[in-house]
N, C-alpha and C positions, 0 to 999 in steps of 0.2 A: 896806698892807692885805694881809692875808696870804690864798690861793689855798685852799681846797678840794683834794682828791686829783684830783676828777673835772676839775676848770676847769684844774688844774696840766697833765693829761693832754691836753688839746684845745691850750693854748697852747703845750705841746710840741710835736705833731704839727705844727702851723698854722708855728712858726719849722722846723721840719724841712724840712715843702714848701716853705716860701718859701727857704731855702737852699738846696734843691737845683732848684730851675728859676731861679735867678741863679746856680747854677755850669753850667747848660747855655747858658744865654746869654750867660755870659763865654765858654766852652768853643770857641763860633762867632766871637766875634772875635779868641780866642787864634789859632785854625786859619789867619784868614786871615792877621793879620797874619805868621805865622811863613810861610806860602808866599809874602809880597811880600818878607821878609828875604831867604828861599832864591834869589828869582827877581832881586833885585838884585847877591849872591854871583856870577850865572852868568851875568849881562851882559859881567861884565867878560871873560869866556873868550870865545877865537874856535871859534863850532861847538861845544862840548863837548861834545852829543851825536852825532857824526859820527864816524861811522869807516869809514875806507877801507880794503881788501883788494884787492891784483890778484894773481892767478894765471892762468897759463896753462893752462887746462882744453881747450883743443880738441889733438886729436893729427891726427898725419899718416898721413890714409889708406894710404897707399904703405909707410909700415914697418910697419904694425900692423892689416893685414888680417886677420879671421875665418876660421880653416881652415874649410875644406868637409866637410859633416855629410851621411850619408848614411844611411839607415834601414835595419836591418836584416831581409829577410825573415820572415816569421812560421814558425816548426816547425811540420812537420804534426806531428799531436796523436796521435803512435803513441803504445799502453802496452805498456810493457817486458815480461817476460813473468814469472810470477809462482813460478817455480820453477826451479832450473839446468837440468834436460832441456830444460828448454821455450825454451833460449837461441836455436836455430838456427830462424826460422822455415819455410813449408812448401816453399821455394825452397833448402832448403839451406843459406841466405846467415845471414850475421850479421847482428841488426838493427842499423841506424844506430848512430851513436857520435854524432849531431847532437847529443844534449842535455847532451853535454861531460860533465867531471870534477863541475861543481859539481853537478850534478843529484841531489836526496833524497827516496826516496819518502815518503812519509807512514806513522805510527809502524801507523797500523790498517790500512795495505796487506794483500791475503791475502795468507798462507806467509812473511810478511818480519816478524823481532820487529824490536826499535829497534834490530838495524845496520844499517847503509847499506851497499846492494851496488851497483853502478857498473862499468860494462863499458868500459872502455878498450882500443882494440887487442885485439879480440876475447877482452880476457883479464877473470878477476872479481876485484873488489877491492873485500876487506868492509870497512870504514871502519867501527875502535867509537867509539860517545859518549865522549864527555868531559864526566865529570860533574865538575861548582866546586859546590863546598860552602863558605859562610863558614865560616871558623874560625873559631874561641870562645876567647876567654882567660878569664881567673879573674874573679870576681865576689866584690868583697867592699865589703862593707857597715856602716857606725857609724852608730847612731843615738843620740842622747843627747837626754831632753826633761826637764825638770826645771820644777818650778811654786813658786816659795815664797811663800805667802801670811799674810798677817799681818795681822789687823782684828779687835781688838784696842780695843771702845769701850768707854766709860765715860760712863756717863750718871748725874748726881746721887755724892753722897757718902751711903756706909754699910759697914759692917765687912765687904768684899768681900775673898775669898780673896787672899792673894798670887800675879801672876799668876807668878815667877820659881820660884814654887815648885810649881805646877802644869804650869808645864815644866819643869822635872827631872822631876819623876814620871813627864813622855811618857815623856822621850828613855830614861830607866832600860826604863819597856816595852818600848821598842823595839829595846834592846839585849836584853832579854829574847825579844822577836820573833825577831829575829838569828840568835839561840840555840835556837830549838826546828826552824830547819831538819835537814834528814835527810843536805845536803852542805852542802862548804862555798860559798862564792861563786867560779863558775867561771871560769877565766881568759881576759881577752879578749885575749890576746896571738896570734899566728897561729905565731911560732916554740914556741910550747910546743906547739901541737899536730903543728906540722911534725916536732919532735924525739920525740916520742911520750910525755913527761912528766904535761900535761896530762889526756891519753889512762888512762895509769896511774893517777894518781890518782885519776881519775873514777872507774874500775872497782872499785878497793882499796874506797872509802867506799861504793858501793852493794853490794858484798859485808858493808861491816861501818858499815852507816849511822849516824851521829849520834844517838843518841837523849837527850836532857836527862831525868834524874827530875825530874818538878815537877807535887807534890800537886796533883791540878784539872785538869791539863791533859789533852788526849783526843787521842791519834793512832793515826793509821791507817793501815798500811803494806801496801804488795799489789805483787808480786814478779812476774815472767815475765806467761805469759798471764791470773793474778789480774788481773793492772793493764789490762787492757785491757777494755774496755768503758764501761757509762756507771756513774759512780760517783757518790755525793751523798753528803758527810759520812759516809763509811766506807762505805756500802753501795750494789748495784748495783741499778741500776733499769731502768726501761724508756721513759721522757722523762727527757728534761732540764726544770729551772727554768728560765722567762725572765724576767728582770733586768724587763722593763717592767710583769710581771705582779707582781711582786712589790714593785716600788719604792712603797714611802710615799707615803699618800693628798695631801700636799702638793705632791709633786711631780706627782704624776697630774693634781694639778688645772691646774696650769702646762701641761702638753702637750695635754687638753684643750683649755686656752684659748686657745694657740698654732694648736690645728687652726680654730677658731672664728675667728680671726682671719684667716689664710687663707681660709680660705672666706668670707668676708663682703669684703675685699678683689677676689678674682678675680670676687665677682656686681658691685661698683660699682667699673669702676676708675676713673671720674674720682675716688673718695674718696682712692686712690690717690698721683695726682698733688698732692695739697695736701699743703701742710707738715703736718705731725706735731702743732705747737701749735694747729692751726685745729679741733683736733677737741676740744670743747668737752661730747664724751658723759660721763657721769658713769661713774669709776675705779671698778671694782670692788674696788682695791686699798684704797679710802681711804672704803668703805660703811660705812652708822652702827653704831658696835659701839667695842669698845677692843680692839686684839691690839698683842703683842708678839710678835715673832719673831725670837729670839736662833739657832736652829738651822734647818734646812732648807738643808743644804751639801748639794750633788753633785760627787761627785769621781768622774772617771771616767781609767784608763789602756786606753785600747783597742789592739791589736798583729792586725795581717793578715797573714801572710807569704807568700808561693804562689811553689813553687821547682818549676821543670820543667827543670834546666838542662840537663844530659845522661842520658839511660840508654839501655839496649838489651838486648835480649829475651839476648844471651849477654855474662857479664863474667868476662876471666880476670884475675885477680889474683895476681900474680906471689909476694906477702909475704902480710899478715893482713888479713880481715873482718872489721872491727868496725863495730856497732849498738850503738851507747846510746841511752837514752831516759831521761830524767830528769823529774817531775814533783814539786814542792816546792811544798806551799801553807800557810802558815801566818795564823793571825787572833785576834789580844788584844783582847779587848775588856772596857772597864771602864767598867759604865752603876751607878753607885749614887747615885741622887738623894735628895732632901734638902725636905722641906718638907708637905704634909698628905695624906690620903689622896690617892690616886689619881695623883700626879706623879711616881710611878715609869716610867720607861718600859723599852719592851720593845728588843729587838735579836736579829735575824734574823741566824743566819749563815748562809751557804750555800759551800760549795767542793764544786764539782762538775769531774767530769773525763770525758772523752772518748776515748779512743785505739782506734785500728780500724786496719787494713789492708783494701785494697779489692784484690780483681781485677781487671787491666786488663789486656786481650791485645795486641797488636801488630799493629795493623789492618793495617799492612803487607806483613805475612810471610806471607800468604795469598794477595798477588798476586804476589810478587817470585817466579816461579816461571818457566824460562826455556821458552821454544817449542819448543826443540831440546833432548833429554835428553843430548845430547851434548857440549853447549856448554858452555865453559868461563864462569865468572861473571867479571864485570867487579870488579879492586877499586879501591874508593878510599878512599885514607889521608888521615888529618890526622895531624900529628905535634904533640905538645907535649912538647919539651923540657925537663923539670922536672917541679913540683909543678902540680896543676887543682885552685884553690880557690873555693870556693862557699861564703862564708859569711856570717853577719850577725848582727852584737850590738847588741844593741837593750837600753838602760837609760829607763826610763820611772819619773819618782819624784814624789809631789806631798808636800809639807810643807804642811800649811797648819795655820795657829794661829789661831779665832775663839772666842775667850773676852771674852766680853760682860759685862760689868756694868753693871745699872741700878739706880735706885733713883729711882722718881718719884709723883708725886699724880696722879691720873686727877679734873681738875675740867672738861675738856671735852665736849659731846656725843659725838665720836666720837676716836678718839686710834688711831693706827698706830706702831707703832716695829717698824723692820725693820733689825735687826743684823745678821741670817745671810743668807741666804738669797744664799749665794755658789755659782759654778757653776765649775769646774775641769776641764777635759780634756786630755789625752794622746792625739793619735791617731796611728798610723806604720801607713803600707801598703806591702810590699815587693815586687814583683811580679819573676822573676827566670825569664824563657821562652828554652832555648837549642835545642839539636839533640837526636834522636833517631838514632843508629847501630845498627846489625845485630850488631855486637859490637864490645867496648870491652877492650884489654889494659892491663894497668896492671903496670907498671913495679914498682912499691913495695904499698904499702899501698892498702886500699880503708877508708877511715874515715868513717863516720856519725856526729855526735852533736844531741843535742837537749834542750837543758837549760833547762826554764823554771824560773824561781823567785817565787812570788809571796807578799808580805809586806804585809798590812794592819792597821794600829793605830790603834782609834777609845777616844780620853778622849771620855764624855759622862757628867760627874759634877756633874750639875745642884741649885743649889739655889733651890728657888721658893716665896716666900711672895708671899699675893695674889694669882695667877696660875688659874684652870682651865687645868687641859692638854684639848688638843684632840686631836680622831679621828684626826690626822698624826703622832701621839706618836713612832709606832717606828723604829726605823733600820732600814737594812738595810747588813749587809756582804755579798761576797759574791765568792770568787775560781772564774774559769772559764776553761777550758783543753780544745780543740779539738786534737789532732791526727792527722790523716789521714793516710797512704799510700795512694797510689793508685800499685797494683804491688806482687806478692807477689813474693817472694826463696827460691829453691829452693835449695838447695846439693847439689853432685855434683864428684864427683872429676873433677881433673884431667890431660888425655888428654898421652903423650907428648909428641904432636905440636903444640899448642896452649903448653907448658909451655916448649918451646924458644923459643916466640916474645917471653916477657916480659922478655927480656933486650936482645932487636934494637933497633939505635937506627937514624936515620932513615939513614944509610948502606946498612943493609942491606934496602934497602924492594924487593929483586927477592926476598932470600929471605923476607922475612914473606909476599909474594904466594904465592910457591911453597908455603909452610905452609898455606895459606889453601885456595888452589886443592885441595890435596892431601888436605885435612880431610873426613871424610863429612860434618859437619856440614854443609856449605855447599853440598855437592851438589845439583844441580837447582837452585839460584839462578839469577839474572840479576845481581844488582847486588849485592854485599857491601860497604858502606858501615864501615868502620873510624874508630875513634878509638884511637891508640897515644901510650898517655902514659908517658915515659920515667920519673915519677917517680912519686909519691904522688896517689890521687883525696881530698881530704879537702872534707867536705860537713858545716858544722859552721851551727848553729843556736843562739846564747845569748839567752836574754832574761829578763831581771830588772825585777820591776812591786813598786814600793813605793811605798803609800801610807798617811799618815798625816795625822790629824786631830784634834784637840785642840780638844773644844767642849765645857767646861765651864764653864757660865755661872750667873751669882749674879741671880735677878729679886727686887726686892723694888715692890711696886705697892701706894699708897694710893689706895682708892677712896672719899672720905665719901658720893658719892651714892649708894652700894650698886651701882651695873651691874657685869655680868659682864665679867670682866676674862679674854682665851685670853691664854694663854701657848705660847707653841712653844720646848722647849729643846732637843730631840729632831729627829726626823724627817730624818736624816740620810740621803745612801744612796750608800758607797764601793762601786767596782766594779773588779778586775783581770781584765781579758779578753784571751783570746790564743788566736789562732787561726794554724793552721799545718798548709800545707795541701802534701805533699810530690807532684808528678805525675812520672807516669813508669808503666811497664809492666812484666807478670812478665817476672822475670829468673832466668836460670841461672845461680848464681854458683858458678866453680870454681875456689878461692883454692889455691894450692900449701902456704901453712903452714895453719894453723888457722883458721877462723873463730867468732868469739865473738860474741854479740847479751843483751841484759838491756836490762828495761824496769819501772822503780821508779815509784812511786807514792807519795807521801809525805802527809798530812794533818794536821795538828796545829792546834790549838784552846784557848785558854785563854779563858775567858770567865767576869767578876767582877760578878755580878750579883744581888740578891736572887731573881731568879725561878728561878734554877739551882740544883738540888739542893743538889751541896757549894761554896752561895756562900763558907758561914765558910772552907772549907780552902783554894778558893782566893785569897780575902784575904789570909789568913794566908800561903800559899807566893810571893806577891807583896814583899807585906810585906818578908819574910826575901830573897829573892830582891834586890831594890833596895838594902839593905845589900850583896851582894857584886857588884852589878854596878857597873865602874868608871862615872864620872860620864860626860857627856856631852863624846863628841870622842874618848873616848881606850876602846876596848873590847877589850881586853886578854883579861879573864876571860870574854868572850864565846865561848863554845866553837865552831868549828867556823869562824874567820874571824880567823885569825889563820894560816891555812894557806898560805902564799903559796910559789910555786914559786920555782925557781931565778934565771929571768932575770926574775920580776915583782919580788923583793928585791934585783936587780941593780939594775935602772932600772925606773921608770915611766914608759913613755914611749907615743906614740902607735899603735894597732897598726894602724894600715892604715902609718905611717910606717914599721914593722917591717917588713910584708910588701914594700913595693916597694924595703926596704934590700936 
């Protein structure tokens, strides 16, 4: 006789309980019998648990008497006296010598700064601090985060795109992406920048930038002080976009419902504590209606950086100042869909940019001011023999491929199919806090660079019959780029006497004092805190943010009973953020060669869309375009990346392994 679903369910549970309270009551005579095994095992031992230790612990009073401890009187409570005349009290006599050599007034004593004076044998003895500073070595940083995603359904049979040929088409964009950078892809090696090759090249291309001819495409280039402020798609504004104000109503509705959930959790937490399946509330996800949701991807690379490692209000640089600042934003996008009014969708770009210098003074230099104008300044040195490198390459790349194909009959009340709605992120936070010096000599070179690159390519070339597109249709792309200095950089020529000093190495650390001491600068000090770097300061900052997404999906929906059928092919939203944030204080920089600074701004845009003016021309320079760009793997005729230095065509090899060769 065969069981019902409901009677199958009850007879299950009923043999579950009854097996599991006959394995608790075997369980109790498993336990004991296995402690009378053990306890016949250890009859057979004599004592097994017994153990004896003798030592001789008492000693012989007569060798090993306690010397005799005596207390030492209390000092009467004289204060010394607060100025040299005032040594000899009104007796003529010297005051006591009782509170011995160790004896240190306190730093806020009156007429006394932070040396220590101490009268031994009626004579004075200034005693200076000793000031320890940690020393700092080099800082260097790889980041590598990489995402590849592939989901890739297929529901039902019908004349759906090839999906092998809708990836070629990416990878050709994205070689085409590649290509409308303004430099090439900069070197993560540490010896190219240490040799100064790197350096060169970087300068040569933002003197004579990259620029690709291609019908459609829209860039935007801004040089020196142009480049700085807040920029949005070529021009300057006065707010920035934010990414959560803009992202597609799909997603907004998820963070909503996230917050909702929060909150309704923190007012019931026993709801809390119960499993997950015990909540029996009715899915919003799965409400009566029919959607499809082949798109709704978030792709996010997010980048923090925050470097304070060294500066100091003076830096002499023995070689060259260099500042670079690179910004590259590039974004392909190719939305042309396919099927009845209204399933076009739209696509948001936004590349926005940020770069400012902030004023920041040296809070310190306003007390380091010595009590006595006579007084020599105390110094202290750090030495670094060699190269101080500070730097970080950060590769962040997401690939993902959601090309969907459906093709089904809508004969239920309510019908859900959710293909996309994937979520992808990238996050690296760098945080890099080291010392602050009164001045910093540098041996070699003083080199700055900061090179972001950020490359996004969205395929959503959707084809929908049967479908209504919904209010979440639009995508958004959108690359953004924060970077700050905090601390302005003055340049002033360098003083004889300062100029002898970039050569001293730590042997001669009585004459860099002697320079020191002798300098006006430093006149009226207390403390002149030094960093003497015998070689090169290089402070180098790379990050490369690509991401791409391939959501072109084939809906085909039979509906006999008539109900509206959503469709979602769309509603995507890529993000490359980077944020970098340099701390530090103005500075006086007096390099002995030349200093050089440049600050590029790059934008470029290609976007294949009917809503866009010249959609035909840029089809068409597409089109032509993917005939000469090599296939996928091998990007050859990719202009501007095929520029490889000396020792990155030598070897390819690891570069923090480089640095510590």
């Amino acid at each position: 006789m065969a069981l019902d679903s409901i009677t199958e369910q009850i007879a299950h549970f009923v043999g579950t309980f009854e097996l599991t309270t006959e394995q608790a009551r075997w369980r109790e005579f498993y336990e004991e019998f296995v402690a009378q095994r053990r306890k016949a095992e250890l009859e057979e031992l004599e004592d097994p648990t017994r153990v004896n230790i003798k030592a001789q612990l008492e000693l012989d009073p007569g060798e090993f008497g306690p010397a005799p401890y005596t207390f030492v009187s209390a000092q009467a409570d004289t204060p010394l006296p607060t100025t040299v005349s005032n040594l000899n009290d009104d007796t003529g006599q010297a005051p006591s010598t009782s509170f011995g050599p160790d004896f240190s007034l306190p730093e806020d004593a009156p007429g006394f700064s932070s040396f220590t004076q101490i009268v031994i044998n009626n004579e004075i003895i200034v005693q200076e601090p000793e000031y320890i500073s940690d020393l700092i070595g080099s800082a260097v940083t790889y980041t590598v985060q990489k995402i590849q995603l592939n989901d890739n359904d297929v529901i039902g049979e019908s004349e759906f795109r090839e999906i092998e040929t809708l990836t070629e088409h990416a990878e050709a964009l994205q070689d085409i992406a590649m290509s409308l950078h303004a430099v090439s892809a900069p070197s993560i090696h540490i010896e190219d920048y240490q040799s100064g090759e790197a350096v060169e090249q970087l300068i040569e291309q933002m003197q004579s930038p990259i620029n690709v001819e291609i019908e459609g495409a829209t860039i935007h280039q801004f040089h020196g002080e142009d480049a700085t402020g807040m920029i949005v798609n070529g021009e300057h504004v006065d707010e920035l976009p934010d990414f959560l104000d803009l992202i597609p109503e799909h997603h907004k509705e998820d963070l909503v419902a996230e917050d909702t959930d929060d909150d309704e959790v923190a007012e019931d937490d026993y709801a809390e504590a119960l499993p997950a399946e015990w909540n029996q509330s009715e899915d919003p996800e799965f409400v009566d209606g029919h959607t499809v949701v082949a798109g709704g991807n978030l792709a996010v690379n997010e980048v923090a950086v925050t470097v304070g490692w060294v500066d100091a209000p003076n830096i002499v640089v023995g070689g060259q100042a260099v500042n670079l600042t690179v910004v590259s934003q590039v974004a392909v996008v190719s939305d042309v869909d396919e099927g009845a009014d209204g399933v076009q969708s739209e696509t948001n770009v936004v590349q926005s940019s940020h770069i400012t210098t902030e004023a920041n003074e040296a809070s310190w230099v306003a007390n380091n001011v010595a009590e006595d104008p006579g007084q020599e300044p105390i110094v202290a040195i750090d030495w670094i023999s060699g190269d101080l490198l500070v730097t970080n390459f950060i590769e962040q790349t997401i690939d993902a491929t959601d090309i969907d194909h459906i093709s089904t009959e809508i004969t239920a009340s309510s019908t859900a199919y959710t293909l996309g709605d994937n979520t992808m992120t990238n996050v690296a936070n760098v945080v890099e806090l080291g010392s602050y010096y009164d001045v910093i000599i540098i041996g070699g070179d003083m080199v700055s660079v900061d090179v972001v690159t950020q490359t996004i390519v969205l395929l959503d070339n959707d084809v929908v019959h049967g479908a209504n597109p919904t209010e979440a249709e639009d995508n958004l792309v959108m690359n953004q780029v924060s970077l700050t200095t905090e601390g302005e950089d003055t340049h002033e020529e360098l003083s004889e006497n300062l100029a002898s000093t970039v050569s001293l190495q730590e042997v001669d650390t009585d004459a860099l004092e002697d320079a020191l001491l002798n300098d006006p600068l430093f006149a009226g000090t207390e403390l002149v805190r030094v960093l003497k770097i015998e070689g090169d300061l290089l402070q180098v900052n790379i990050i490369d943010q690509v991401t791409m997404l391939q959501d072109s999906d084939d809906i085909y929906v039979e509906n006999p009973g008539g109900q509206e059928v959503s469709g979602l092919g769309a509603g995507n939203a890529l993000l490359n953020s980077a944020n970098v944030t340099k701390v530090g204080v103005d500075s006086v920089v007096m390099a002995q060669e030349e200093a050089y600074s440049d600050v590029m701004l790059h934008q470029a845009s290609l976007i294949d869309s009917p809503e866009e003016e010249n959609a035909e021309l840029v089809n068409e320079a597409i089109a032509l375009l993917m005939e000469d760009v090599d296939g996928p793997g091998n990007s050859e005729n990719a202009p501007g990346h095929n520029n490889l230095t000396s020792s990155e065509a030598a070897t390819i090899d690891d570069g923090l392994q480089s640095m510590l060769a």
